[in-house]
N, C-alpha and C positions, 0 to 999 in steps of 0.2 A: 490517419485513419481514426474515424471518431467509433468509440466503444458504447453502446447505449447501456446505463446502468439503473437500475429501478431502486431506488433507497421508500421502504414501506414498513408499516407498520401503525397502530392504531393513535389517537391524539396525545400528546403528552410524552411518549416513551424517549422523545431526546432526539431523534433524526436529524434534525434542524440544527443541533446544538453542535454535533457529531460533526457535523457537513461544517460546518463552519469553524471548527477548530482545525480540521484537516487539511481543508482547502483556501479559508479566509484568513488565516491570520488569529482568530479571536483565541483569548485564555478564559479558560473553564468559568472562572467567574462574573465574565463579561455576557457570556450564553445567556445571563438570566432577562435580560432585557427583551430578547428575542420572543418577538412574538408567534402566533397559529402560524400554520404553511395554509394557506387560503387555495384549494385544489391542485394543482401542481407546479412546483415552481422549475424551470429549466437553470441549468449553469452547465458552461462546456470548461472545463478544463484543460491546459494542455499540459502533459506532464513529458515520459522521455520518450526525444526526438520526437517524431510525428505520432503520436499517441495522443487520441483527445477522448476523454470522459466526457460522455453526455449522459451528466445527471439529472434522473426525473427526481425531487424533492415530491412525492406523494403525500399530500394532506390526508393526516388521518379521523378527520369529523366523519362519523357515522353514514351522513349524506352522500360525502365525495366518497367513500368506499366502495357503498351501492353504486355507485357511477360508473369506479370504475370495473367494475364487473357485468356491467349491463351492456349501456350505449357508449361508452368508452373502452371496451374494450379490447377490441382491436388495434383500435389505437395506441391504447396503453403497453399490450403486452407483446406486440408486433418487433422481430428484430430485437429482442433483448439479448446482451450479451451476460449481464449478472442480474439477481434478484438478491437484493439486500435486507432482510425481512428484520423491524428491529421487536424484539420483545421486551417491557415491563417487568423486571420482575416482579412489582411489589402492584400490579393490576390487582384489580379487585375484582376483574370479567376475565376472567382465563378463557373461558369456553367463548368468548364472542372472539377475542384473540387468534383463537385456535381455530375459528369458523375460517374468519379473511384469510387467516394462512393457507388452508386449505383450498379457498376458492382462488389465492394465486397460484397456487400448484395448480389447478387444473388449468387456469389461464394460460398458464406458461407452456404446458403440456400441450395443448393446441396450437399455440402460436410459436414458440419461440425453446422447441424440446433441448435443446443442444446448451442452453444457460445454466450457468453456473448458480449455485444456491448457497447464500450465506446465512445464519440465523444469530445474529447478534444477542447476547444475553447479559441488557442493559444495566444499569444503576447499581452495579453488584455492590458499588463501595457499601453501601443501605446493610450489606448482610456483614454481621459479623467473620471476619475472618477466618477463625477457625473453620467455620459453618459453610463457606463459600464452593470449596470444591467440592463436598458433597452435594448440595443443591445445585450447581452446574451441571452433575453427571450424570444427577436424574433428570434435570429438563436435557440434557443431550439426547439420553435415550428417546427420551419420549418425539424426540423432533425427526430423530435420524430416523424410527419408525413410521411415525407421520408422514413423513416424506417420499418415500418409499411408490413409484420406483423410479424418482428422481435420487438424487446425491448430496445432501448437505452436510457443509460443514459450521460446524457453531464454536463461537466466543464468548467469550465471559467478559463484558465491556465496563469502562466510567469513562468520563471525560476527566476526573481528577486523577488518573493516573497512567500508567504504560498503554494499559491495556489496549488501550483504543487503538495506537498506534500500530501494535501487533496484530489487532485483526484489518487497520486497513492497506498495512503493508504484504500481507499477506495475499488481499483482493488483488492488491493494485502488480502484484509479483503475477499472478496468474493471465494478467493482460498482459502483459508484455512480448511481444512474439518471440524473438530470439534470445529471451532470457537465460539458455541453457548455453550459448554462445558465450555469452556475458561471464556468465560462471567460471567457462571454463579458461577465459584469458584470468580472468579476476585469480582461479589456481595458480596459474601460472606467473603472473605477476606477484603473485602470496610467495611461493615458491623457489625466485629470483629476488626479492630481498632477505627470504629469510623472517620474515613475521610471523607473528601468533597469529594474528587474525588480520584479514582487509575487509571491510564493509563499502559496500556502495551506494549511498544516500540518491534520490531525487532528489532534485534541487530545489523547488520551490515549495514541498510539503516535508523535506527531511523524511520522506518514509523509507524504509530499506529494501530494496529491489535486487541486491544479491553479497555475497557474502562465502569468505574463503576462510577457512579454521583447519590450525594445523595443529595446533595444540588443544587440551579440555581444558573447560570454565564451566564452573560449576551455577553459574549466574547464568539461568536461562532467558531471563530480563532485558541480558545488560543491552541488547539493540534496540528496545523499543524504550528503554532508558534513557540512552544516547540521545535519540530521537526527540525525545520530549525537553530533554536539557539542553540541547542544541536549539530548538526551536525559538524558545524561552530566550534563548540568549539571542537569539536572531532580531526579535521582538522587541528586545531590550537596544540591540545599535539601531533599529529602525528609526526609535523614537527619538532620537541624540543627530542621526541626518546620518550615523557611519552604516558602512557595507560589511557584514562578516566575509571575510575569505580566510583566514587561515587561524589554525590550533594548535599551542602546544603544549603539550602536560606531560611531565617528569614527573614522578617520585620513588620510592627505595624501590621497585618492582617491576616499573614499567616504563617505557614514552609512549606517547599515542599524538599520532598527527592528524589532523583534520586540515582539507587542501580543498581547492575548487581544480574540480577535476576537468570536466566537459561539461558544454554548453549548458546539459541541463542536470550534471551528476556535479555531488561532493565524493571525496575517497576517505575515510580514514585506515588507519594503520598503527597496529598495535604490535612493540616490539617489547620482547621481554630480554634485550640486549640493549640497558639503559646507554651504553657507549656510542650510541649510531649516531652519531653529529643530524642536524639539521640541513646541513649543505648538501649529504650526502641523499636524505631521504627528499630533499627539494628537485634534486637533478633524475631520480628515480623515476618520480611525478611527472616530472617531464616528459623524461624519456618514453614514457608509459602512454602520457595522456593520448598522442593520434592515433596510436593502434584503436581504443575504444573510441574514439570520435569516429574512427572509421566504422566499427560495427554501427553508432548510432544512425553512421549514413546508410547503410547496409540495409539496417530496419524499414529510414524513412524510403527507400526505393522498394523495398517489397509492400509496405505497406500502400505505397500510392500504386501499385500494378492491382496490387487485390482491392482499393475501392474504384479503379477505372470498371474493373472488371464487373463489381457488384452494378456500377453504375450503367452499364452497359444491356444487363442484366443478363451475364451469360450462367449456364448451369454450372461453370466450373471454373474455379482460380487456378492459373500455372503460372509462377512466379519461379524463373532462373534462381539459382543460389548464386547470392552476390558475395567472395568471400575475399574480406580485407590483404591489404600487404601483411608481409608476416611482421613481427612485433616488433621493435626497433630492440638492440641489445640495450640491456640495463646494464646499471654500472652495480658489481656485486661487491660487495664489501668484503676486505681480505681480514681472515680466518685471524687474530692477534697468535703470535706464536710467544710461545713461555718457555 
């Protein structure tokens, strides 16, 4: 089921850069060679199971703005499932900024009310540190009133660091239809080994799509840290002809395993019971992996009923609830008696 997402924002603010560390492969420093987005560039994504991003890459020259608010606009803002609006912070035209923002509110509002609204709050790395959250939380206000009586939500972005990755895991968590399914095996699976935490990577962007915490960590970071370190390191065996599949890190504290999971998900697994052998958490993996293959299949069958439907062009989607075998038993690790 392809998801139409609108990535906007005026020339310069980084979109292009964004998109392409996300979904291309590139590291922040390579961005710089990229050139204008020349009107709008398309790319379809396919991320998990049958989920496909159709991203509109919206060129922010002056000209094609006008465009698309004119004689382009239906076109443009037709069926949008996100509006990804990036801002500048360090613009020297706020109010021209703030103009397009609001002529895509009202585009959206006509055409496409039921879209989701993200407001990106670019280059932060530029603002001193200290400084950073206070300037965030006055353009939040300012946005989430703007915006009004739609819904957004806003980020504080770079491409040099987490950040990015936390607000596109976050878009990219809101697509997903039975993510709350997902959750709740990923509990249950947390639950059955006995972890601190299980995270659930996409596969081909490392973004985090869901996520089980039984214990507190005071690192609100540490997933879209992961994320970025993982990536990096991916990029890194690309370039040598290897394939990452598997992780493992020990020290005085913790293990954490990184596994390929399903087709299109990584798992990791963080134990604060450094004694868990590797044999034991591999056979877990295992045993774990088809329950969640099977929700992916789950997905991609609901998901191909509601585009037949769309296609069909009835006024209403009814899609059965397809619900997996039950979980296969895990093997749980016996308690060491003293």
């Amino acid at each position: 089921m392809k998801k139409k997402v609108l990535l906007m924002g005026k020339s310069g603010t980084g979109k292009t850069s964004m998109r392409s560390i996300i979904f291309a492969n590139y590291i922040a420093r390579d961005t710089r060679r990229l050139g204008a987005t020349i009107d709008v560039e398309h790319s379809h994504v396919k991320l998990l199971g049958n989920l496909t991003l159709n991203l509109w890459d919206c060129g922010g020259q002056g000209a094609f703005m006008e465009n698309y608010f004119t004689s382009q606009r239906e076109n443009i803002f037709r069926n949008v499932e996100v509006l990804i609006y990036v801002f500048d912070f360090e613009s020297r035209d706020m109010n021209l900024e703030i103009a397009y923002y609001q002529s895509c509110l009202e585009a959206i509002l006509t055409h496409s009310s039921d879209a989701k609204i993200f407001c990106l709050i670019h280059k932060m790395d530029l603002i001193a540190e200290d400084h950073r959250e206070m300037y965030f939380k006055e353009r939040e206000e300012d946005l989430i009133l703007l915006s009004k009586p739609l819904e957004c939500k806003c980020f504080k972005t770079s491409i040099w660091d987490e950040t990015l990755y936390k607000a596109w895991s976050s878009i990219v968590y809101m697509l997903i239809p039975n993510v709350k399914d997902v959750e709740n095996s990923l509990n249950q699976f947390s639950d059955i080994l006995e972890a601190d935490e299980v995270l659930l990577f996409e596969r081909a962007t490392f973004l985090v799509i869901a996520h089980s915490q039984r214990s507190s960590n005071t690192d609100i970071h540490r997933f879209e840290k992961i994320s970025n370190i993982i990536k990096q390191f991916k990029l890194s065996c690309s370039k040598i002809g290897a394939q990452f599949k598997f992780m493992e890190v020990r020290n005085s504290t913790f293990a954490c395993f990184i596994d390929v999971f399903t087709p299109n998900t990584y798992v990791c697994i963080v134990m604060s019971n450094r004694s868990i052998s590797t044999t034991m958490i591999s056979i877990n993996i295992n045993n774990g992996r088809k329950h969640f293959e099977e929700l992916e299949k789950a997905t991609n069958s609901k998901d191909q009923q509601a585009s037949n439907a769309i296609n069909d062009e009835s006024s209403s989607v009814s899609s059965s609830s397809h619900q997996g075998p039950q979980q296969q038993q895990l093997v749980k690790k016996k308690k060491n008696r003293r």
